[in-house]
NUFI-542601 format. One record per residue (C-alpha): y, z, x; residue in three letters; residue number from 1. Coordinates in steps of 0.02 Angstrom, whole numbers, always signed. Layout:
BEGIN
Y = Y Z = Z X = X type = ala seq = NUM
...
! end
This chain:
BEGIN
Y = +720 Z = +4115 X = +900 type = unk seq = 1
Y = +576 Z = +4112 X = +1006 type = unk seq = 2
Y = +478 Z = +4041 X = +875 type = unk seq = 3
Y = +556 Z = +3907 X = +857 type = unk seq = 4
Y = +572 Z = +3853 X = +1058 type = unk seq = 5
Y = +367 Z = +3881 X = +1033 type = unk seq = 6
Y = +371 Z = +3755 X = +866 type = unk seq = 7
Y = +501 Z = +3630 X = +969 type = unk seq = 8
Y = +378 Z = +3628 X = +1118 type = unk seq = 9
Y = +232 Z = +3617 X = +1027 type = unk seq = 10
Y = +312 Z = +3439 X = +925 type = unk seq = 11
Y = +362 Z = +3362 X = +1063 type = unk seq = 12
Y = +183 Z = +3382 X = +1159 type = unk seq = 13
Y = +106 Z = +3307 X = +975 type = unk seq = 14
Y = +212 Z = +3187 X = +1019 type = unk seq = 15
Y = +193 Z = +3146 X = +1188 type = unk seq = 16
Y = -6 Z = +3125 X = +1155 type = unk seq = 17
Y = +18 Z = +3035 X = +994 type = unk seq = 18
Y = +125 Z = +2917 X = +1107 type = unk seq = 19
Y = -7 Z = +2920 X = +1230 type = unk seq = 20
Y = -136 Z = +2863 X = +1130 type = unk seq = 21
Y = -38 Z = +2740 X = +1055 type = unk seq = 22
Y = -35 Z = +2666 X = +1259 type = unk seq = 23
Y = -234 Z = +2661 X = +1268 type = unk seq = 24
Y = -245 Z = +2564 X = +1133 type = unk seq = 25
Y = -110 Z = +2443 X = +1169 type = unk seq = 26
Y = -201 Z = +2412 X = +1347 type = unk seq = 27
Y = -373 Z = +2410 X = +1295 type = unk seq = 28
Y = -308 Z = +2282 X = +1162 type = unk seq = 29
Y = -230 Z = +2193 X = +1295 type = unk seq = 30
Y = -388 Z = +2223 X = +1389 type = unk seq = 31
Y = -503 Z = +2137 X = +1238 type = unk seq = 32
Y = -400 Z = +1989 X = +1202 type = unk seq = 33
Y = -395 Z = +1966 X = +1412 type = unk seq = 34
Y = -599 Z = +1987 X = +1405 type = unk seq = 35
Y = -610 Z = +1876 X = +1250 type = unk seq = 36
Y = -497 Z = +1744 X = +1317 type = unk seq = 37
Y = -609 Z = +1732 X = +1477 type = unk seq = 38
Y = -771 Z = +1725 X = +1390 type = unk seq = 39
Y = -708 Z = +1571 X = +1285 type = unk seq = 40
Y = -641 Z = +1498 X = +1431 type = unk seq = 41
Y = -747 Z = +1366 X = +1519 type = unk seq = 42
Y = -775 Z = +1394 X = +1731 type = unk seq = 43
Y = -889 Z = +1290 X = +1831 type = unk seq = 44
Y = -1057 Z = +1389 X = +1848 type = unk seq = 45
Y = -1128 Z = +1433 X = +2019 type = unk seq = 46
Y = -1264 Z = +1305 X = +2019 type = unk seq = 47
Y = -1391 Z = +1324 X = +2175 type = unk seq = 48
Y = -1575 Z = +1296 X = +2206 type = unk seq = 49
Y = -1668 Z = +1457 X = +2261 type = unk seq = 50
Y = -1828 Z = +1337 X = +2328 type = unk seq = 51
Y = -1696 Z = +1298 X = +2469 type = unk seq = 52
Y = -1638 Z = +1431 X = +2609 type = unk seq = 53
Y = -1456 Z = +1404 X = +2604 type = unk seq = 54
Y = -1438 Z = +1537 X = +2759 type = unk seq = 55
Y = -1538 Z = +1417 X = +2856 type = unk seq = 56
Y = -1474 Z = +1258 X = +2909 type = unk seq = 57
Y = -1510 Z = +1123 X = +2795 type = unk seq = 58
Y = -1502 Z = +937 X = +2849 type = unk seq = 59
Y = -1537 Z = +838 X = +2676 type = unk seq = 60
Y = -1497 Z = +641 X = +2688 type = unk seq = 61
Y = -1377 Z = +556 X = +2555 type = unk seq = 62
Y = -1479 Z = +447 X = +2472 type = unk seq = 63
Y = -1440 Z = +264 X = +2576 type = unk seq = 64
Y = -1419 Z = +142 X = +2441 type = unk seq = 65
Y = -1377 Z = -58 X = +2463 type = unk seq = 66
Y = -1343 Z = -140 X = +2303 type = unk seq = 67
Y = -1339 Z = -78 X = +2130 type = unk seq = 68
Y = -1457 Z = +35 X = +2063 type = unk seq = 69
Y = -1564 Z = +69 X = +1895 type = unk seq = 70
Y = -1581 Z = +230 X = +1875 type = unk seq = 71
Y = -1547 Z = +392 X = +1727 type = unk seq = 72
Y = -1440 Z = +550 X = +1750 type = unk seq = 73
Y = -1536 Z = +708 X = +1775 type = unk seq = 74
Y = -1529 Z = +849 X = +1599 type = unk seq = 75
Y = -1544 Z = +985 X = +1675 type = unk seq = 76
Y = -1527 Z = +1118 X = +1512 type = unk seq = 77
Y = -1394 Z = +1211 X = +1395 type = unk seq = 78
Y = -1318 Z = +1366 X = +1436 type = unk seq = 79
Y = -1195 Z = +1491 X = +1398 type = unk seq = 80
Y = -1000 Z = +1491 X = +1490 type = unk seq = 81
Y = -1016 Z = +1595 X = +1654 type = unk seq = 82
Y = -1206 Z = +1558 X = +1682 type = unk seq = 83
Y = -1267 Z = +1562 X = +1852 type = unk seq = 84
Y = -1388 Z = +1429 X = +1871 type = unk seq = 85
Y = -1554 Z = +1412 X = +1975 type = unk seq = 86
Y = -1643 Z = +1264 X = +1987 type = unk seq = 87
Y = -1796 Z = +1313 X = +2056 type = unk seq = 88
Y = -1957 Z = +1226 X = +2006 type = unk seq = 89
Y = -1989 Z = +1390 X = +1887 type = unk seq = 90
Y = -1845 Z = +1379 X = +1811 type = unk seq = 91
Y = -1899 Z = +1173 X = +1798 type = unk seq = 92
Y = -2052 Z = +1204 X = +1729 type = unk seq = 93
Y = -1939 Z = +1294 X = +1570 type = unk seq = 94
Y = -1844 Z = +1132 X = +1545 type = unk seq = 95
Y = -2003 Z = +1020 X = +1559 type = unk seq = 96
Y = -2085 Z = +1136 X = +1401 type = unk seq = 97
Y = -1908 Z = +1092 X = +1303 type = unk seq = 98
Y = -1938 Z = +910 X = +1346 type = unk seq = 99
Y = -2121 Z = +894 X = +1307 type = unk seq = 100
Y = -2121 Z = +990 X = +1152 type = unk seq = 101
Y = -1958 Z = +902 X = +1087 type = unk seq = 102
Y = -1874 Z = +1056 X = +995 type = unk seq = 103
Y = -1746 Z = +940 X = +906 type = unk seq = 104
Y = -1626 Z = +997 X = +783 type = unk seq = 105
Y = -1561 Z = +901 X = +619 type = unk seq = 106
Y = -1424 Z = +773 X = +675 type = unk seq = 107
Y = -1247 Z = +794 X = +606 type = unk seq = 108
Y = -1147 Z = +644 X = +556 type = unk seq = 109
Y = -994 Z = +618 X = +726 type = unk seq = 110
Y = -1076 Z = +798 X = +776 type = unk seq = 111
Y = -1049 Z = +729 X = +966 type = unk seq = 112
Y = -893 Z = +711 X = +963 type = unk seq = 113
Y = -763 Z = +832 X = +1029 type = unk seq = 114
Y = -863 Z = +880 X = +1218 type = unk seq = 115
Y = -772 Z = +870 X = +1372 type = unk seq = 116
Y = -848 Z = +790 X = +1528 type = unk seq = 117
Y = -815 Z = +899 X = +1700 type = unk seq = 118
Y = -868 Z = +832 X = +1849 type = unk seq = 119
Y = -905 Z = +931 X = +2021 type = unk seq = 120
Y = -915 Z = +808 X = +2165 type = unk seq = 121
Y = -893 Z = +927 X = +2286 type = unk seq = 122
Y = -1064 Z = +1059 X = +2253 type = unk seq = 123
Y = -1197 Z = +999 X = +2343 type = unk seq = 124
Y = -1383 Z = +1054 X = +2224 type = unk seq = 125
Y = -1549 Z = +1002 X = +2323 type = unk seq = 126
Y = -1679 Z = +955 X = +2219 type = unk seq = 127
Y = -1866 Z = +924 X = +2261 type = unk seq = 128
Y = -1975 Z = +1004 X = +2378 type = unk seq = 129
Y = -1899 Z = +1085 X = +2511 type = unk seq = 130
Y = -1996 Z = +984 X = +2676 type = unk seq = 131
Y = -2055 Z = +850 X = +2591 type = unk seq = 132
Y = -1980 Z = +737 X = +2459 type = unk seq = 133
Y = -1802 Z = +781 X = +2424 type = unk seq = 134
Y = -1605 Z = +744 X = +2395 type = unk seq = 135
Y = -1433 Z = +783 X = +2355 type = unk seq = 136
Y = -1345 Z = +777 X = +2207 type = unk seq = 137
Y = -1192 Z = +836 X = +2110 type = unk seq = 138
Y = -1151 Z = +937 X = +1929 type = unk seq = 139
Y = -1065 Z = +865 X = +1782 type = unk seq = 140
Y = -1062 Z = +961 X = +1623 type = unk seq = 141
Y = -1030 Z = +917 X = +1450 type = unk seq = 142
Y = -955 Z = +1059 X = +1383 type = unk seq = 143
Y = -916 Z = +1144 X = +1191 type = unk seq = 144
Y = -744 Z = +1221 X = +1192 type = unk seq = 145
Y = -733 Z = +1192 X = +997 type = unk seq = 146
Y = -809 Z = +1297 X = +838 type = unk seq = 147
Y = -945 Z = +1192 X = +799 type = unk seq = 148
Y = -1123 Z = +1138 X = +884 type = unk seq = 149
Y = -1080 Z = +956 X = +959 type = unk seq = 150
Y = -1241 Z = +846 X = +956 type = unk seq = 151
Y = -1327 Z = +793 X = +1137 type = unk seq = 152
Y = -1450 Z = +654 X = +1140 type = unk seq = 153
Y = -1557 Z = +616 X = +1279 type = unk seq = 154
Y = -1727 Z = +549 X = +1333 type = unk seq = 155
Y = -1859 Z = +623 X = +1416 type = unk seq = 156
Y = -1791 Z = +738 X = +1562 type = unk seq = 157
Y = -1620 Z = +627 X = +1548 type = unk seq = 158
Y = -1478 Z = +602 X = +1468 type = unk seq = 159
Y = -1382 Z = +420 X = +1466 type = unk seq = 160
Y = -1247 Z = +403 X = +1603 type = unk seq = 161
Y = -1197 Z = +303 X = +1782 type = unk seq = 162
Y = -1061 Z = +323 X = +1901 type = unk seq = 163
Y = -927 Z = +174 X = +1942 type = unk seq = 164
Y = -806 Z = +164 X = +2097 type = unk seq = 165
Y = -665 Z = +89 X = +2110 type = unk seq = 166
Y = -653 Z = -74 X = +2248 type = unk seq = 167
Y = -459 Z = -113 X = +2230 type = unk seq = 168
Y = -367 Z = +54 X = +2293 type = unk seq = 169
Y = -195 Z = -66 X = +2206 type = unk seq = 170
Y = -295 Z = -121 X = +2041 type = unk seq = 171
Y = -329 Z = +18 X = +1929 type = unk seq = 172
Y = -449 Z = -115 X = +1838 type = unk seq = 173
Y = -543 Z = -143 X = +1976 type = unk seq = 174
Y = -706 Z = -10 X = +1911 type = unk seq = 175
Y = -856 Z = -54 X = +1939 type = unk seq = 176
Y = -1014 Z = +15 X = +1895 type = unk seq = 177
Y = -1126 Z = +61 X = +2054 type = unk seq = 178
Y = -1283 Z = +109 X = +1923 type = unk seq = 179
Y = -1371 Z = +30 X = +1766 type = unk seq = 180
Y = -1487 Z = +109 X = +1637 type = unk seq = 181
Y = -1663 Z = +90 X = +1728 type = unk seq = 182
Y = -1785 Z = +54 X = +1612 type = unk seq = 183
Y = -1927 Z = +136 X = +1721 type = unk seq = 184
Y = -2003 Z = +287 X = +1612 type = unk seq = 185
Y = -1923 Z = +257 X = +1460 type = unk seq = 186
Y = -2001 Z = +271 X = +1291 type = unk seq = 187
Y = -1905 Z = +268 X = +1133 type = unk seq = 188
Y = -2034 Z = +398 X = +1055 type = unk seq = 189
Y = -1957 Z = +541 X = +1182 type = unk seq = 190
Y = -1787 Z = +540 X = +1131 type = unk seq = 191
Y = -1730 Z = +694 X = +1068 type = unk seq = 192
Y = -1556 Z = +781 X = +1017 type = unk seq = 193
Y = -1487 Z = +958 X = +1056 type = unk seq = 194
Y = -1350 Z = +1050 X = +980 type = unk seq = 195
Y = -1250 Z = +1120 X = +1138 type = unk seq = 196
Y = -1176 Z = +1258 X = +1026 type = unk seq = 197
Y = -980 Z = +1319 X = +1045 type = unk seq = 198
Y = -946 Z = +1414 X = +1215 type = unk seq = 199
Y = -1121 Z = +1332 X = +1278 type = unk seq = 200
Y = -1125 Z = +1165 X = +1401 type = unk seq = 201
Y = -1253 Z = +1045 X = +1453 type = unk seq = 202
Y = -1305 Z = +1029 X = +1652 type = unk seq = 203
Y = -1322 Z = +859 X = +1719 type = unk seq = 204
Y = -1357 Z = +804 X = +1891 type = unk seq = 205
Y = -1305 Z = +648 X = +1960 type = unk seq = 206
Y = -1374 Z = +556 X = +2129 type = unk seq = 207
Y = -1238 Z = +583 X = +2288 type = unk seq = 208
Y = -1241 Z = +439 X = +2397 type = unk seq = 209
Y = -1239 Z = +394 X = +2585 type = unk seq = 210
Y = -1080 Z = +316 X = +2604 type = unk seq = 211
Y = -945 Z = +231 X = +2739 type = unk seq = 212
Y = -831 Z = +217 X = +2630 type = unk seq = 213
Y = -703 Z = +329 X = +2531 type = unk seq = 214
Y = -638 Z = +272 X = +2370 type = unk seq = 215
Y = -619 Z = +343 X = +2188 type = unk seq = 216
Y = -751 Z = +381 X = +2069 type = unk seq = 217
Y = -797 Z = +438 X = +1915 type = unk seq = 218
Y = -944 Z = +439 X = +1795 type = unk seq = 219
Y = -964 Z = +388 X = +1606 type = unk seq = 220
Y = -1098 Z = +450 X = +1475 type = unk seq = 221
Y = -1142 Z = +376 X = +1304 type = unk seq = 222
Y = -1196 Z = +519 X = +1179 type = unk seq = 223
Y = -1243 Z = +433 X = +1025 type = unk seq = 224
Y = -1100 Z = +321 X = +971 type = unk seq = 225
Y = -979 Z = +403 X = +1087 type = unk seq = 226
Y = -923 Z = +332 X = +1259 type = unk seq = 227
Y = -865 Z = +480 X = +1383 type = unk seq = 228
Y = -786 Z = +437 X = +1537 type = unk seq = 229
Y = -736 Z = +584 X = +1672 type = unk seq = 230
Y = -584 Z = +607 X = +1760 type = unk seq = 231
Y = -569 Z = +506 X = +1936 type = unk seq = 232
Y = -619 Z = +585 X = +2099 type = unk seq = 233
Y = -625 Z = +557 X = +2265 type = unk seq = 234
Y = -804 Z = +512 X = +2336 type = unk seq = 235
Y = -921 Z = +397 X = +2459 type = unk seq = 236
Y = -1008 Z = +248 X = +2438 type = unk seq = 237
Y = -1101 Z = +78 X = +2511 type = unk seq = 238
Y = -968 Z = -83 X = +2460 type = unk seq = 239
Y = -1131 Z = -161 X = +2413 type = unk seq = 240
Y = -1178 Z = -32 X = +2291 type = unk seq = 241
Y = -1075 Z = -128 X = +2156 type = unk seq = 242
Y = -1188 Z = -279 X = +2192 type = unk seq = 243
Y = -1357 Z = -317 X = +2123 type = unk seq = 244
Y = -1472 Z = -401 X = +2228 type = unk seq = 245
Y = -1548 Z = -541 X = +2204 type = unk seq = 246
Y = -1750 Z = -551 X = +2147 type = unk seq = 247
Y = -1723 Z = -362 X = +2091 type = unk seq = 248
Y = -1779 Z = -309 X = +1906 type = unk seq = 249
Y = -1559 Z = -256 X = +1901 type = unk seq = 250
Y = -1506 Z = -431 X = +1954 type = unk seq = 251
Y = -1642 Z = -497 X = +1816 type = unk seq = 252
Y = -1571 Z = -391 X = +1681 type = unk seq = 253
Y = -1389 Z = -432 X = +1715 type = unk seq = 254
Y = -1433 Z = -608 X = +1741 type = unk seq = 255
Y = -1507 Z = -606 X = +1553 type = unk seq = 256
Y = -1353 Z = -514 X = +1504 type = unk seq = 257
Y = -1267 Z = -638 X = +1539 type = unk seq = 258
Y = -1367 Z = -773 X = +1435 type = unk seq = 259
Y = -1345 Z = -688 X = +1316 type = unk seq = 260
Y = -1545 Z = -645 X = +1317 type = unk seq = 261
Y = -1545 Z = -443 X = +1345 type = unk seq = 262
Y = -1439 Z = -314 X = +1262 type = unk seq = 263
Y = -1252 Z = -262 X = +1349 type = unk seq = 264
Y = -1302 Z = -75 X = +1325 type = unk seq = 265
Y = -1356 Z = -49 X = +1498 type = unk seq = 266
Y = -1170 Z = -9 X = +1561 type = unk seq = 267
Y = -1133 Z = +93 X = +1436 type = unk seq = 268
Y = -942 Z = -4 X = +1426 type = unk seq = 269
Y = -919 Z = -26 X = +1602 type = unk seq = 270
Y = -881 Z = -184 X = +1660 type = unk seq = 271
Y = -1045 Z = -321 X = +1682 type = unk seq = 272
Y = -1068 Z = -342 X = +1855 type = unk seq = 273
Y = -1052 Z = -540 X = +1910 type = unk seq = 274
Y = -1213 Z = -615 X = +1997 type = unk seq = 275
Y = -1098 Z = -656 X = +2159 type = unk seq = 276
Y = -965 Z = -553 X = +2169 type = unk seq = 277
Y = -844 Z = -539 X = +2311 type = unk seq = 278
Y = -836 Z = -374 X = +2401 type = unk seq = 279
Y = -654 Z = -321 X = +2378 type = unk seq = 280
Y = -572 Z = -172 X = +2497 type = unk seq = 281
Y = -602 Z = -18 X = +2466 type = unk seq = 282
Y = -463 Z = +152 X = +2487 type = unk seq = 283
Y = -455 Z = +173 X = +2679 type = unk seq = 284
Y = -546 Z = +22 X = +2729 type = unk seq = 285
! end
């Protein structure tokens, strides 16, 4: 009899632990698919500039800006999901070798297609020389959520973008772009293209503006044949940002746009400014 309490005791602590184990693995399973899940998952990056004290206080001027500008959106690199990123001037120096020695890879046909454009208005990143020449600006990232290397073209140490704002807070047609493609340091022989690989996304910095006046934004990128264009967000500008002035190498170009002499691609499919354009209202004017 006692032998068989012993045997009965004995099966039902095999079974306990066999029912135990059977636990772990169900949680670290759990546990896995959690970890997996988060590391395909895309979260905006903690994107600072060591080169700048941030315990100190740091008084940086928006740029001030009075009509439309020409100007290019800053590449900053690729990297992985859940990158920290320093722009330091080392870290700079990294990108400028990836630029110079154009490490291309072979284009595939609508390979751009499929990235997601996330904008960040509200991170401040300093760029320049801390004490001497610098500014503010903001991230966007074009990011690969899919199974397959997406294509990124570029130029130089840019990619092709602008920012618009709206001017009618009632008239969801109202966009307008507030930059152009500058023509100032390009050169068709430095384009280049990238493959921003799945779970990888490309850094861009774009220009954050002195402003009066709050209204909604967003930005648009061409990448090859495709036209992104971001979400809306809330953000600062001059009125007269959406205005070329006249005599300037923009109010030229747009001018000739309109002649038909010079090619539309320097909006990238926003709307053409007009030479004399009436300043409408902005949101909380």
């Amino acid at each position: 009899m006692t032998f068989f309490i012993y045997k009965s005791e004995y099966m039902r602590a095999i079974t306990q632990l066999f029912l135990y184990f059977l636990l772990c693995c169900f949680l670290m399973n759990c546990s896995n698919s959690q970890a997996t899940k988060e590391k395909h998952s895309f979260t905006i990056p903690h994107v600072y500039n060591s080169d700048f004290n941030t315990t100190d206080s740091i008084e940086i001027d928006l740029i001030e800006v009075t009509q439309l500008l020409a100007t290019n959106v800053g590449f900053m690199g690729i990297f992985k999901f859940g990158d920290s990123i320093d722009l330091n001037v080392k870290n700079d120096a990294l990108r400028n070798i990836f630029i110079e020695k154009k490490f291309n890879d072979p284009v595939t046909e609508n390979s751009q297609t499929g990235l997601q454009l996330i904008v960040d208005y509200d991170t401040d990143v300093y760029r320049g020389v801390p004490d001497k020449l610098h500014f503010c600006a903001y991230p966007a990232y074009l990011v690969n959520t899919s199974n397959t290397g997406k294509m990124l073209y570029g130029n130089g140490g840019h990619i092709f973008g602008l920012q618009e704002a709206m001017t009618d807070a009632t008239d969801a047609n109202s966009w307008k772009p507030i930059e152009m493609r500058s023509t100032m340091f390009y050169d068709e022989a430095d384009n280049w293209q990238k493959i921003i690989q799945p779970q990888e996304f490309a850094l861009l910095l774009f220009l954050k503006y002195e402003g009066t006046q709050k209204t909604y934004m967003r930005v648009r990128i061409k990448n090859g044949d495709e036209i992104l264009v971001s979400n809306a967000f809330e953000g600062s500008i001059n009125p007269l940002q959406c205005i070329p002035k006249e005599g300037s190498i923009e109010y030229q170009i747009i001018q000739e746009i309109h002649q038909g002499t010079a090619e539309r691609d320097y909006f990238y499919g926003a709307t053409i400014p007009e030479i004399n354009p009436k300043v409408t209202k902005l949101i909380n004017q």
